[in-house]
ZAZA-382101 format. One record per atom (N, C-alpha, C): residue in three letters; y, x negated, z negated; atom name. Coordinates in steps of 0.2 Angstrom, whole numbers, always signed. Example, Ala and Ser with C-alpha at 12.3 -4.5 7.8 and 13.67 -1.06 7.14 Angstrom:
// ZAZA-382101
> resn:north:east:up:name
> ALA:-28:-66:-39:N
> ALA:-22:-62:-39:CA
> ALA:-16:-66:-39:C
> SER:-11:-64:-35:N
> SER:-5:-68:-36:CA
> SER:+0:-64:-39:C
END
This chain:
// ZAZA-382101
> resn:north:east:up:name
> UNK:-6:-4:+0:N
> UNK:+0:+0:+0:CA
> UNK:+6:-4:+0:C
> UNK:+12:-4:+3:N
> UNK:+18:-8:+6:CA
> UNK:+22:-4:-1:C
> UNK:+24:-8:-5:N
> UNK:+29:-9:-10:CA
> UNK:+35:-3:-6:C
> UNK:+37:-2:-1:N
> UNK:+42:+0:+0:CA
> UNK:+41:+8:+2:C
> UNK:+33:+10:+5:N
> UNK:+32:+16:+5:CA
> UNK:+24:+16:+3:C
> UNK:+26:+19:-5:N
> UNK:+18:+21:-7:CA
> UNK:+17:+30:-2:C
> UNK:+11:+30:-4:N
> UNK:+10:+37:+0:CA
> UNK:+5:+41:-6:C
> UNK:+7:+46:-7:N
> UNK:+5:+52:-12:CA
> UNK:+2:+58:-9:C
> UNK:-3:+58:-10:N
> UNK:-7:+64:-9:CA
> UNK:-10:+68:-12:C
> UNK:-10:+74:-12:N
> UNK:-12:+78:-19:CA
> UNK:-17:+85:-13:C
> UNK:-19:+86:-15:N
> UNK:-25:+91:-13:CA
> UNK:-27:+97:-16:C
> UNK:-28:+104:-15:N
> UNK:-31:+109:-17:CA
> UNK:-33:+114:-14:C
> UNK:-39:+117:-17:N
> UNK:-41:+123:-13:CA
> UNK:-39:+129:-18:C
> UNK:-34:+134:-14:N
> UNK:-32:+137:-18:CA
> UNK:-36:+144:-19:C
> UNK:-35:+147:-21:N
> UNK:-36:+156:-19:CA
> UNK:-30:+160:-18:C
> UNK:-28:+159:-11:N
> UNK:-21:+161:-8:CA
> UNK:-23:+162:-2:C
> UNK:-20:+164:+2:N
> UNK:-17:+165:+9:CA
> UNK:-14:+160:+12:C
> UNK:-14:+156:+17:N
> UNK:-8:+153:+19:CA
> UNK:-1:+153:+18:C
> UNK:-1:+161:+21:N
> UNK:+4:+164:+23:CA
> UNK:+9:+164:+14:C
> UNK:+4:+165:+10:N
> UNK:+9:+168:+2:CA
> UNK:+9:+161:-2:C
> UNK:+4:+155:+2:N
> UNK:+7:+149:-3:CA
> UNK:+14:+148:+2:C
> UNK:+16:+148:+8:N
> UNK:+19:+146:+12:CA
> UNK:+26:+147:+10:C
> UNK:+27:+153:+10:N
> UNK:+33:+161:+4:CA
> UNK:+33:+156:-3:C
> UNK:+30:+155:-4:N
> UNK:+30:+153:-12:CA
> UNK:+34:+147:-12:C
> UNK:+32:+142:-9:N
> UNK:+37:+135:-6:CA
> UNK:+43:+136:-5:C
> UNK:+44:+142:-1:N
> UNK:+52:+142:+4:CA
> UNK:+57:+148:+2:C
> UNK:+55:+155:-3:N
> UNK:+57:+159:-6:CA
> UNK:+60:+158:-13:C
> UNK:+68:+159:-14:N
> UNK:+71:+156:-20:CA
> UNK:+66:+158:-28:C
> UNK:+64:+165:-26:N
> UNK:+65:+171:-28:CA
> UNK:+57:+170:-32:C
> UNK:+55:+167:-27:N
> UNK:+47:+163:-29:CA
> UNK:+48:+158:-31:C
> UNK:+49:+151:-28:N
> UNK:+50:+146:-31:CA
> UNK:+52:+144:-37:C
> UNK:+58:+150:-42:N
> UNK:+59:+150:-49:CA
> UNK:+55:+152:-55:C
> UNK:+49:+153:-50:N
> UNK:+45:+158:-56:CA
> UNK:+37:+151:-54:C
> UNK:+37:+147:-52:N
> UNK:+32:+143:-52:CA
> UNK:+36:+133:-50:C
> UNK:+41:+132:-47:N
> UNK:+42:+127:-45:CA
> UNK:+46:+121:-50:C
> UNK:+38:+119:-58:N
> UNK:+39:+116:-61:CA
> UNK:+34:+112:-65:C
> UNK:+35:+106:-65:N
> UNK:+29:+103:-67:CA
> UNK:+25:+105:-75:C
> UNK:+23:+110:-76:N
> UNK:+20:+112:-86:CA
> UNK:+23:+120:-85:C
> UNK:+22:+121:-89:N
> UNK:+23:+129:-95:CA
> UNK:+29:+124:-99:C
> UNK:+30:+119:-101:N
> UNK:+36:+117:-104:CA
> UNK:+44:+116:-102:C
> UNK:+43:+119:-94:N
> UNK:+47:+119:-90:CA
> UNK:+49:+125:-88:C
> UNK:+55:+126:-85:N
> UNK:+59:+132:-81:CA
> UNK:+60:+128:-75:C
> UNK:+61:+136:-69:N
> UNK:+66:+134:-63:CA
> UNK:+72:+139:-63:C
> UNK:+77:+136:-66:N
> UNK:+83:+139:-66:CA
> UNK:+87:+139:-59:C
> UNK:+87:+136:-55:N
> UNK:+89:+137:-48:CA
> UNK:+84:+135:-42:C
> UNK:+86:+138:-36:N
> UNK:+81:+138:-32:CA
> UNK:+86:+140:-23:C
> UNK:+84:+137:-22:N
> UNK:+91:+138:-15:CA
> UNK:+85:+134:-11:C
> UNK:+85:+140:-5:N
> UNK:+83:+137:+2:CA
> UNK:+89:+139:+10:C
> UNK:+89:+136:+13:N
> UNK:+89:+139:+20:CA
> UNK:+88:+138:+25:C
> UNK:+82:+142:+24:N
> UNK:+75:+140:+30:CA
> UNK:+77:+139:+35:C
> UNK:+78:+132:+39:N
> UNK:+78:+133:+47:CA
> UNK:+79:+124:+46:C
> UNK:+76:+122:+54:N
> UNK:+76:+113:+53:CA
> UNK:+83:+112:+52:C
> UNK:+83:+107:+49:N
> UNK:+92:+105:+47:CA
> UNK:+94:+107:+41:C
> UNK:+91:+114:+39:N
> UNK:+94:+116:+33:CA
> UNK:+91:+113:+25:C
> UNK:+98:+116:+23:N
> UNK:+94:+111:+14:CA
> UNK:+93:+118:+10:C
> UNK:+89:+114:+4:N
> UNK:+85:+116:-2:CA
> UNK:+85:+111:-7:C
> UNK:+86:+116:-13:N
> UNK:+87:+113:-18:CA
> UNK:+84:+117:-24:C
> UNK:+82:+113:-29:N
> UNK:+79:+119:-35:CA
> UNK:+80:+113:-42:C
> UNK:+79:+115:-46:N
> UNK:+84:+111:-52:CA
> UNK:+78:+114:-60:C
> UNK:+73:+107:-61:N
> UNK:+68:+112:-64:CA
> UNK:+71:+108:-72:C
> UNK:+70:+113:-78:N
> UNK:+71:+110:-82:CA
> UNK:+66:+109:-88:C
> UNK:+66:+106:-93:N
> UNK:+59:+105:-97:CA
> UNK:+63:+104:-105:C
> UNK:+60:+114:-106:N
> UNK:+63:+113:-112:CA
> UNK:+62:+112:-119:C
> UNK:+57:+109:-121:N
> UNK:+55:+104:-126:CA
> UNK:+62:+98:-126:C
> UNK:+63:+94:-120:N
> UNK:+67:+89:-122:CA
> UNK:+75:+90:-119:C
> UNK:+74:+96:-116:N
> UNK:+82:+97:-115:CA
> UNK:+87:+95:-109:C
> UNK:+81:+92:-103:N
> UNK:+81:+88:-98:CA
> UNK:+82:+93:-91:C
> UNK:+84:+91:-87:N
> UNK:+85:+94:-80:CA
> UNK:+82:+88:-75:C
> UNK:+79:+90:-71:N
> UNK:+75:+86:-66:CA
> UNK:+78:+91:-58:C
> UNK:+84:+87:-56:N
> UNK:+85:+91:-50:CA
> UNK:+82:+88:-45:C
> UNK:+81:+92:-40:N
> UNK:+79:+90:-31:CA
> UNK:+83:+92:-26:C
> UNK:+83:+89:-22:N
> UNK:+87:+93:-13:CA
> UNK:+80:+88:-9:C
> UNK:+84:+90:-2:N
> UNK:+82:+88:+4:CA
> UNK:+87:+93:+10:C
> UNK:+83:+92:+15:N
> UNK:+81:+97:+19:CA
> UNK:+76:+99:+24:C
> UNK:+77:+104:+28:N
> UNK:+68:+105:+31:CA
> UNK:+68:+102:+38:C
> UNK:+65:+98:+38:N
> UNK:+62:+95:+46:CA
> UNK:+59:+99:+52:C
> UNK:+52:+101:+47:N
> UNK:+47:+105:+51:CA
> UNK:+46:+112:+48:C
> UNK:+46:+119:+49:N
> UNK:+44:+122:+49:CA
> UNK:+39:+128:+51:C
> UNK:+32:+128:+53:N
> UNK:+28:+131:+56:CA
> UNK:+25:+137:+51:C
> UNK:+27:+142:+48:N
> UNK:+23:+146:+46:CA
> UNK:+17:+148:+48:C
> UNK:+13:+151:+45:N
> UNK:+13:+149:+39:CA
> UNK:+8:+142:+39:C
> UNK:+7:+136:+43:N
> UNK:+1:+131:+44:CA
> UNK:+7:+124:+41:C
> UNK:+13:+123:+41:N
> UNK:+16:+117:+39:CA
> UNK:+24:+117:+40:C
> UNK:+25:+113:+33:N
> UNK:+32:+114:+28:CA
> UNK:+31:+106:+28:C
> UNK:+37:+104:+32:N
> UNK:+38:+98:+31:CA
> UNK:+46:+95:+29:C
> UNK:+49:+91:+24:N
> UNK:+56:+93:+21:CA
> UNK:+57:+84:+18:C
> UNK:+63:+85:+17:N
> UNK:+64:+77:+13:CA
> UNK:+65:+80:+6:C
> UNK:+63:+73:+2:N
> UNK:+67:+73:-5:CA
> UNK:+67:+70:-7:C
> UNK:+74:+70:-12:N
> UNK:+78:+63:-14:CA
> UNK:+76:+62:-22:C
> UNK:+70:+59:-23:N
> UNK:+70:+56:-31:CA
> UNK:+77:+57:-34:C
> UNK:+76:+62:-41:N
> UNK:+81:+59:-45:CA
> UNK:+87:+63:-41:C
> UNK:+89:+66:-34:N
> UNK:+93:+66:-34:CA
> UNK:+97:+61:-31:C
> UNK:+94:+55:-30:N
> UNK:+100:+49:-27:CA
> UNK:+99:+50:-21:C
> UNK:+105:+50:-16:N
> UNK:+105:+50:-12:CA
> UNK:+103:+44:-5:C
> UNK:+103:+38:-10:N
> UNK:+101:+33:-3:CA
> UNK:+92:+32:-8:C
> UNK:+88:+36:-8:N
> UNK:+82:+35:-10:CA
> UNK:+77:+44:-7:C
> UNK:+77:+41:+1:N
> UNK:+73:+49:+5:CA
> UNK:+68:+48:+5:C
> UNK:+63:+51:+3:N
> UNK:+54:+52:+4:CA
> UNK:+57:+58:+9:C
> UNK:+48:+58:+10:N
> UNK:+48:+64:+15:CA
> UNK:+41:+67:+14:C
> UNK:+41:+74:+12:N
> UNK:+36:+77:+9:CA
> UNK:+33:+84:+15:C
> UNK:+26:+81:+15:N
> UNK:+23:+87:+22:CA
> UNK:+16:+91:+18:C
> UNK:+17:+96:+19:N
> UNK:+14:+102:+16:CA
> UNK:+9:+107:+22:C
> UNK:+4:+106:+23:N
> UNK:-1:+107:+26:CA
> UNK:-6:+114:+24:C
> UNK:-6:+119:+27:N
> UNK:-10:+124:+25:CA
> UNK:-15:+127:+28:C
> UNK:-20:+125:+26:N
> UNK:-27:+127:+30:CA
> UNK:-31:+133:+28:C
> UNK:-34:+136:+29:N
> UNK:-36:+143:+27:CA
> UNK:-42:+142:+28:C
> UNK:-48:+141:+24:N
> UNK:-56:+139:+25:CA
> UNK:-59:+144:+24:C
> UNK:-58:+149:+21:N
> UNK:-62:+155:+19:CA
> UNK:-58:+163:+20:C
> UNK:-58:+168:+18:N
> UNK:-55:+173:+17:CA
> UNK:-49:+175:+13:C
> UNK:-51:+172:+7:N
> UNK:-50:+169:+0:CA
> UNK:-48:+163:-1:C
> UNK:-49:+158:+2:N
> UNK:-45:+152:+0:CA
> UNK:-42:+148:+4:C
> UNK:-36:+140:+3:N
> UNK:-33:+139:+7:CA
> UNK:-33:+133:+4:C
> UNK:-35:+126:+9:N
> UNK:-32:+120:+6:CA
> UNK:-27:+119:+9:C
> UNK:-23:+117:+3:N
> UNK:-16:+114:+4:CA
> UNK:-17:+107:+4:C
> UNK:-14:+104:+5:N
> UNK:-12:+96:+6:CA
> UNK:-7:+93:+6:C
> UNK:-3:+92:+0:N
> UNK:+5:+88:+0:CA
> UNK:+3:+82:+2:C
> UNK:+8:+78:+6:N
> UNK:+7:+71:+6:CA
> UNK:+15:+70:+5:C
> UNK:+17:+62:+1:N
> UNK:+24:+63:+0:CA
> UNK:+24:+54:+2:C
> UNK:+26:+53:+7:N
> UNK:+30:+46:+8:CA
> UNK:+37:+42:+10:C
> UNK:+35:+35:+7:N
> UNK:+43:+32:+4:CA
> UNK:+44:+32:-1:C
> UNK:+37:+32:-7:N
> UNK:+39:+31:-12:CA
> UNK:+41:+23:-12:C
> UNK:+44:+20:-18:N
> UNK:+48:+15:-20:CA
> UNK:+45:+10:-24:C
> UNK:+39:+14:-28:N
> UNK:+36:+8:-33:CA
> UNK:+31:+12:-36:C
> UNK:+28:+9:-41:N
> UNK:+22:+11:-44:CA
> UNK:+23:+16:-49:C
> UNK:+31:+13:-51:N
> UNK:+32:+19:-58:CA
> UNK:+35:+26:-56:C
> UNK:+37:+28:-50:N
> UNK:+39:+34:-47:CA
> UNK:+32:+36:-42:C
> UNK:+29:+32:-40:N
> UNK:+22:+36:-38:CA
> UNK:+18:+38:-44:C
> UNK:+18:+35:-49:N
> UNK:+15:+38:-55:CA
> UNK:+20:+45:-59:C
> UNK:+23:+45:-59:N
> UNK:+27:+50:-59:CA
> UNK:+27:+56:-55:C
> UNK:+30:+53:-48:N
> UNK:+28:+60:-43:CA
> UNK:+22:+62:-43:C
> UNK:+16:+58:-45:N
> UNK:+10:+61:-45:CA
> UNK:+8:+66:-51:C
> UNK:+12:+65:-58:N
> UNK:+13:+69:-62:CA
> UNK:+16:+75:-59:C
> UNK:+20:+76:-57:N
> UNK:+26:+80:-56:CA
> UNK:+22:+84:-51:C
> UNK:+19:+80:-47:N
> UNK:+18:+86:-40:CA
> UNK:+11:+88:-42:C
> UNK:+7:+86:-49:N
> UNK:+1:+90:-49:CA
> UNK:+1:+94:-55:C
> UNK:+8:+94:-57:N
> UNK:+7:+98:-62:CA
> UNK:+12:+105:-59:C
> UNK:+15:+103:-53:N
> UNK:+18:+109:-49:CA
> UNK:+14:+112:-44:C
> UNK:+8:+110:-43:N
> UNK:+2:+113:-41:CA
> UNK:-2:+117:-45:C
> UNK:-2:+115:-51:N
> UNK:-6:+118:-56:CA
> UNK:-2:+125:-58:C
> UNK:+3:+122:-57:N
> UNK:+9:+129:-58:CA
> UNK:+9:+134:-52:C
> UNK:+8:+132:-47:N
> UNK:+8:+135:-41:CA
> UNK:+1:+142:-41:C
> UNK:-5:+136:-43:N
> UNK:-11:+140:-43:CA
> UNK:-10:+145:-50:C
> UNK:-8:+146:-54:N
> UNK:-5:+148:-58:CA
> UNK:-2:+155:-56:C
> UNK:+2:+154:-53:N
> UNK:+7:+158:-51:CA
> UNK:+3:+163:-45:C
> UNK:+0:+159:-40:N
> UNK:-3:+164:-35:CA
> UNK:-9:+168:-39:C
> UNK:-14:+166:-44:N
> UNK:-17:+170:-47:CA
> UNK:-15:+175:-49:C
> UNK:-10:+179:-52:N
> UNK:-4:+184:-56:CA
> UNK:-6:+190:-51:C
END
């Protein structure tokens, strides 16, 4: 792995649709009610607008320590419901873009693997990180589509 772009992959088979993991990514409305790493977190804000070029932003907080964890980007690729592709900027810093590609395959009637890959990570201690943050925002995801 190249110090300058680690690569992060997170994988699940959900019990979803394509089509309502897809909504769930891009819908503000959804996003707030699932797009946070734990149960010790909220999504207080959640802004998309969908179309390539456009930004999104969602701002998760974690309220044990009193902390806010914001994100932006904007969207690249858009193919509902089969692939969401978008930037995002660790942290917020503006000269530090990943770029995160979300992949939805339909294997069953019932179930869908998803596939985040997130590349341009920067080092070891933000790939351990993101992979915290993006699997425990899957965790919340599945979560969320069970309901």
């Amino acid at each position: 792995m190249n110090a300058e772009n680690l690569i992060l992959v997170v994988q699940r088979k959900i019990k979803a649709s394509p089509e309502r993991l897809f909504d769930a990514w891009t819908q503000p409305e959804l996003m707030k009610q699932w797009y946070h790493a734990g149960d010790k977190m909220t999504t207080p804000l959640a802004e998309t607008d969908l179309k390539v070029g456009g930004a999104w932003k969602v701002l998760m907080h974690h309220t044990d320590e009193n902390r806010d964890f914001p994100a932006n980007g904007k969207y690249l690729v858009i193919e509902r419901p089969n692939k969401l592709v978008f930037t995002w900027y660790p942290y917020g810093q503006a000269d530090y873009e990943t770029k995160v590609t979300l992949l939805f395959k339909k294997v069953s009637d019932e179930f869908t693997e998803m596939t985040l890959t997130q590349e341009g990570l920067r080092n070891e201690a933000d790939y351990k990180n993101h992979s915290h943050g993006w699997n425990g925002c899957v965790g919340s995801l599945e979560n969320f589509v069970a309901k």
